[in-house]
C-alpha positions in Angstrom: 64.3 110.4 50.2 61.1 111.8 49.8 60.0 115.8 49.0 58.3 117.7 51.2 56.5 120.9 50.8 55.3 123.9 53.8 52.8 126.2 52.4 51.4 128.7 55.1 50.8 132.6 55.0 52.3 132.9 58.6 55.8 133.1 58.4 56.2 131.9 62.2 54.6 128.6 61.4 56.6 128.3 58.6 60.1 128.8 60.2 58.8 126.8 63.1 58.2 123.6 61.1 60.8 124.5 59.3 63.3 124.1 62.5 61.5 121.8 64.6 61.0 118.7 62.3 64.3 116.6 61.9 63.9 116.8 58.4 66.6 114.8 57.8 66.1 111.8 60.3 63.0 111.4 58.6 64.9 110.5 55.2 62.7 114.1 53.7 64.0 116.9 52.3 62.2 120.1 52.3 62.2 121.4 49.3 59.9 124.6 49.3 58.3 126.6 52.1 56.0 129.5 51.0 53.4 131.6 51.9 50.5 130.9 49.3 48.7 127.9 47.4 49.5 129.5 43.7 53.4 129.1 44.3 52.7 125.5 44.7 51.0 125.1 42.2 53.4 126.9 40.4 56.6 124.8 41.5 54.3 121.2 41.2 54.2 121.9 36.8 57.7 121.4 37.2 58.5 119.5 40.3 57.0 116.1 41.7 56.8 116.0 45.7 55.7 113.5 47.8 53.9 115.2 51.2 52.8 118.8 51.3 52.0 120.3 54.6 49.0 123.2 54.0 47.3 125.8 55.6 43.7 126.3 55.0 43.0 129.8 55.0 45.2 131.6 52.5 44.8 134.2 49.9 44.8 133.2 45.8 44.5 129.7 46.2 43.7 128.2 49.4 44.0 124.8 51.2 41.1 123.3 50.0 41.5 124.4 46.1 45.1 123.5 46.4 43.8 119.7 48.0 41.5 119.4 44.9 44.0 120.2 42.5 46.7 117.9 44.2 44.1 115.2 44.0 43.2 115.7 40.6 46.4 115.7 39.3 48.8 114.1 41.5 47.1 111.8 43.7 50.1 109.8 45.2 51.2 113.5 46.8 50.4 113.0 50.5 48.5 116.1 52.2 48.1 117.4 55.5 45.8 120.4 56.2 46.2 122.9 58.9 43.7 125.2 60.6 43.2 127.4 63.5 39.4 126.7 63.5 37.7 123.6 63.8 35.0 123.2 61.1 33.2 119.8 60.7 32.0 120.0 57.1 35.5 121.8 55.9 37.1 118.5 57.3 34.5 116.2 55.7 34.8 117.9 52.4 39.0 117.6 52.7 38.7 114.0 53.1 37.0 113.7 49.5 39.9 115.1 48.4 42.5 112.7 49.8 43.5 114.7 53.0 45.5 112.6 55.0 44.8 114.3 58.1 43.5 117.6 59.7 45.6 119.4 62.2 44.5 121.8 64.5 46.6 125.0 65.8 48.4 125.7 67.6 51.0 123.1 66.8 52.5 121.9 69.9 55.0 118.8 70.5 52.1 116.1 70.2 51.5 117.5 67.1 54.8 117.6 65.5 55.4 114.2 66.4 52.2 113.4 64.4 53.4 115.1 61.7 57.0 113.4 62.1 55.5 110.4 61.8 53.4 110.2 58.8 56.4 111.8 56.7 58.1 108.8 58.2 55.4 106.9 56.7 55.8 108.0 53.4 58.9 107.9 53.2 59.5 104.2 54.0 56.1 103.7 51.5 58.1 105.5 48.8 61.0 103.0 49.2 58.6 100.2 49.1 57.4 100.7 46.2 60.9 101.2 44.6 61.6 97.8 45.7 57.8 96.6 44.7 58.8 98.2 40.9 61.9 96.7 40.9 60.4 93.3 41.2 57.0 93.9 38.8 59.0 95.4 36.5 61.8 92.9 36.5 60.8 90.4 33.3 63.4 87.6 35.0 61.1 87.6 38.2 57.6 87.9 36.4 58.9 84.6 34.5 60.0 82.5 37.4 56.5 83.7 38.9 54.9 82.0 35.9 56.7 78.9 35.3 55.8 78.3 39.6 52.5 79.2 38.5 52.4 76.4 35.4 55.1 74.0 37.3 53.4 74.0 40.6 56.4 75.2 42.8 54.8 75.6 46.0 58.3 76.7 47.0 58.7 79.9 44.8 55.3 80.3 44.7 55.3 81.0 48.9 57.9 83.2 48.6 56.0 85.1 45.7 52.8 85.5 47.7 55.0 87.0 51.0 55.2 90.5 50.2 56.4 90.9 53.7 59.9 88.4 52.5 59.7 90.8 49.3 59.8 94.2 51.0 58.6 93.9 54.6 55.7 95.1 56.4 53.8 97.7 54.2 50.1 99.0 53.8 47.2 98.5 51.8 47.8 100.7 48.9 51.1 98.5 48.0 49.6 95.2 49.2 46.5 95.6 46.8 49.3 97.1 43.9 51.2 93.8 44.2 49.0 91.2 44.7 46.7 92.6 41.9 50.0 92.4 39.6 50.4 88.1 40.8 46.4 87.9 39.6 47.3 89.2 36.2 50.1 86.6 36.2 47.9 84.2 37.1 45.7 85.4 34.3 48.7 85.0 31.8 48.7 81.4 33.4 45.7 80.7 32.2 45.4 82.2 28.6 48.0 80.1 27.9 46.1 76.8 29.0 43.0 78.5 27.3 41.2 79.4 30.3 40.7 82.3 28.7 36.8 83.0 30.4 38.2 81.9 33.8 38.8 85.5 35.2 35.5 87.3 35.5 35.6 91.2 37.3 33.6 89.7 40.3 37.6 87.7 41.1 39.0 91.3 40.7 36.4 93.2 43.4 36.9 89.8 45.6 40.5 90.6 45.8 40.1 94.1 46.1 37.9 93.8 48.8 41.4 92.1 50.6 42.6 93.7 53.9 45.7 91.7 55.0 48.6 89.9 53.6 47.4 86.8 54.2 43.9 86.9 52.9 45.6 88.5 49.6 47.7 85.1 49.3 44.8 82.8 50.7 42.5 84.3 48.2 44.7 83.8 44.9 45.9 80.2 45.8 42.3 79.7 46.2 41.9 81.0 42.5 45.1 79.4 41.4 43.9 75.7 43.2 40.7 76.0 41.1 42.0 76.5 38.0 44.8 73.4 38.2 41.4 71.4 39.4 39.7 72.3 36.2 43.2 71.7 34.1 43.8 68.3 35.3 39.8 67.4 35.6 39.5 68.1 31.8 42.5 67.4 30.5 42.0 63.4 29.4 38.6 64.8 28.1 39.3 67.2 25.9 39.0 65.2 22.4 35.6 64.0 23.3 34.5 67.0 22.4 34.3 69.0 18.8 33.6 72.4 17.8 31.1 70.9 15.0 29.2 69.4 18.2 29.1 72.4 20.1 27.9 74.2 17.0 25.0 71.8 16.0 23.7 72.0 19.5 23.4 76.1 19.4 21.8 75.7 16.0 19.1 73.5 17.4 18.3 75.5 20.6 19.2 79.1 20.2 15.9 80.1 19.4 14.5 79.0 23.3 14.2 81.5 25.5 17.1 81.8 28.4 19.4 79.6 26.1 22.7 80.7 26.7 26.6 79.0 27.8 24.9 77.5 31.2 22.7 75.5 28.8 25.9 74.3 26.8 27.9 74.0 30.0 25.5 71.5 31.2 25.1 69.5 27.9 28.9 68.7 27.0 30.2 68.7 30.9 32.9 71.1 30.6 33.9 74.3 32.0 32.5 78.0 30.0 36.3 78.7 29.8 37.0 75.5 28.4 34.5 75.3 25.7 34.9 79.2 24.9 38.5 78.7 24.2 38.0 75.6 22.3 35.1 77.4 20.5 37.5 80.5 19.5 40.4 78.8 18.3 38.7 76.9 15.8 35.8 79.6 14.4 37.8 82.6 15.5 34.4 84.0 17.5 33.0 83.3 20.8 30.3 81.6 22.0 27.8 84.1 22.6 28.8 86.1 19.6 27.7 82.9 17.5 24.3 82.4 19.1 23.9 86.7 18.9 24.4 86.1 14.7 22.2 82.4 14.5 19.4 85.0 16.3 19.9 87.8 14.3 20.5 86.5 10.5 16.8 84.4 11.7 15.1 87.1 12.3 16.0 89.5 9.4 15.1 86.1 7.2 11.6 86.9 9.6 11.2 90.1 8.7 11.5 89.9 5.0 9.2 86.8 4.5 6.6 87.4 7.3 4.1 90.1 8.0 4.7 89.1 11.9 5.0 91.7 14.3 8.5 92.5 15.7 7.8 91.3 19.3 6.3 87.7 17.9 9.7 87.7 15.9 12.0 89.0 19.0 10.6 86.3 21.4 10.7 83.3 18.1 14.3 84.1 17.9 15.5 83.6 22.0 14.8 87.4 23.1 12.3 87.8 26.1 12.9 91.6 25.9 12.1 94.1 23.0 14.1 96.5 23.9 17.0 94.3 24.6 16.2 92.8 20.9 16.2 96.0 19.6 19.6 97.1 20.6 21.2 94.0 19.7 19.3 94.1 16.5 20.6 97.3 15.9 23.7 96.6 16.7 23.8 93.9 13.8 22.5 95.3 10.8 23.0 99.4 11.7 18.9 99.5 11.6 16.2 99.3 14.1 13.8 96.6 13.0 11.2 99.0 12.5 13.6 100.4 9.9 14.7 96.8 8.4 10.9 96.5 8.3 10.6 99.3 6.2 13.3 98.4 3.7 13.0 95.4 3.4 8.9 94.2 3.7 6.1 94.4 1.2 8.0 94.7 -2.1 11.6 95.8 -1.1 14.6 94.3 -2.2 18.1 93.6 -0.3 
């Protein structure tokens, strides 16, 4: 059962909502109807509700300020605005504040069925996402998702990926909720067969940018099929490779220009995630911060043994951009190399 609020100054819209809505049919309860935007506020530092029906124009607080503030602070609270004037930029401006929708008055039957009906909505959202909780927060289940996941059980894993055999038809908030909680599983997946680079944040707007149930499960069994391709393509290979190997290469190119993982992806023949993992394990850094100290330890030993200038020594050491070479340089050693310059050239002393 979900919590519904009334808040209008008129007292006959009020009592008409108040008796015309089947409150109860709807699985909603109302649980305050008052005549101004501060008493909401008011009863929301102590209450949580789930749809509040507003006027617009109201004295203290009105329907916009009261939207804003229900946005800000409790932005799963469905709102519905109401208004005896039609105003273009008032709606436009709601709608950045999570309005659901914009009702004109008089509110006739067509109306109240509108209304009717998106409580109904919440309501049946609300207990979908008990029933999506349950699940996500059910260790038992998130384990049996992860053994199909490393097992290959195309069988539990097709029930997983139906969210429609989990709770039934629902909309995109909850489909993006739950299929965003299998990535992560996934993501466990893979840190435990140290794919650890796999997951990059452009896999995380791809499935965000999912509209349907279906592309949500096509997309991840897409992700999930590419990862058991890399498992099983590199798995009889992975002793023909050493960490001593991987370093001895960096040491001899990191000084080019544009050398970077691509470079050692192509030499060795294995994935990023692959050799990154492999890479950590053993020297308990990554990749790129190995090369970022080879570059930086060279050219502090530049510095304090040459009278070059710091761009010569930025682009000796791999760095096409000064300012980029300053920042990392900085990073490093706390000092710009115009300051290690003047510690450490013509006389001074480490």
């Amino acid at each position: 059962m979900i919590d519904v609020i009334i808040v209008d100054d008129d007292v006959n819209v009020r009592r008409g909502l108040q008796k015309l809505v089947d409150w109860e049919s709807l699985d909603a309860r109302l649980a305050m109807a008052c005549k101004s935007g501060q008493e909401v506020v008011d009863y929301l530092k102590e209450h949580r509700v789930d749809f509040i029906i507003s006027d617009v124009k109201m004295p203290d607080i009105d329907g916009l300020e009261l939207s804003k503030f229900v946005h800000k602070h409790f932005p799963g609270t469905a709102l519905v605005l109401l208004s005896a004037y039609n105003e273009f930029d008032l709606v436009q401006e709601a709608l950045q504040y999570g309005v659901q929708k914009y009702i004109l008055k008089p509110i006739n039957k067509e109306k109240l069925r509108t209304l009717s009906d998106m409580v109904r909505e919440v309501s049946e959202e609300k207990k979908q996402k008990k029933k999506l909780d349950a699940l996500m927060y059910n260790s038992n289940f998130r384990n049996v998702v992860k053994k199909a996941f490393r097992e290959n059980d195309k069988t539990v894993l097709s029930n997983a990926l139906s969210v429609s055999k989990q709770v039934g038809k629902t909309n995109i908030k909850l489909l993006k909720e739950y299929y965003t909680f299998l990535f992560h599983i996934i993501a466990e997946f893979v840190r435990e067969i140290d794919e650890e680079h796999f997951f990059e944040e452009s896999l995380l707007r791809e499935l965000d940018g999912c509209t349907s149930e279906e592309e949500f499960a096509t997309f991840l069994l897409r992700v999930y099929d590419r990862i058991i391709n890399v498992k099983n393509s590199e798995e009889p290979r992975k002793e023909k490779v050493s960490v001593e190997e991987i370093k001895s290469y960096i040491d001899r190119h990191y000084c080019e220009c544009g050398f970077s993982t691509s470079d050692i992806v192509n030499r060795f023949n294995f994935s990023v995630s692959y050799l990154s993992g492999l890479f950590k394990r053993k020297e308990g850094t990554t990749i790129v911060d190995y090369i970022t100290d080879k570059r930086i330890q060279r050219a502090s030993q530049l510095i304090r043994e040459t009278n070059f200038s710091v761009t010569y020594i930025s682009a000796l050491v791999g760095y096409d951009n000064i300012q980029y070479f300053s920042k990392v340089f900085k990073s490093a050693t706390n000092m710009s190399p115009t300051e290690y310059i003047n510690k450490y050239r013509n006389g001074g002393s480490e």
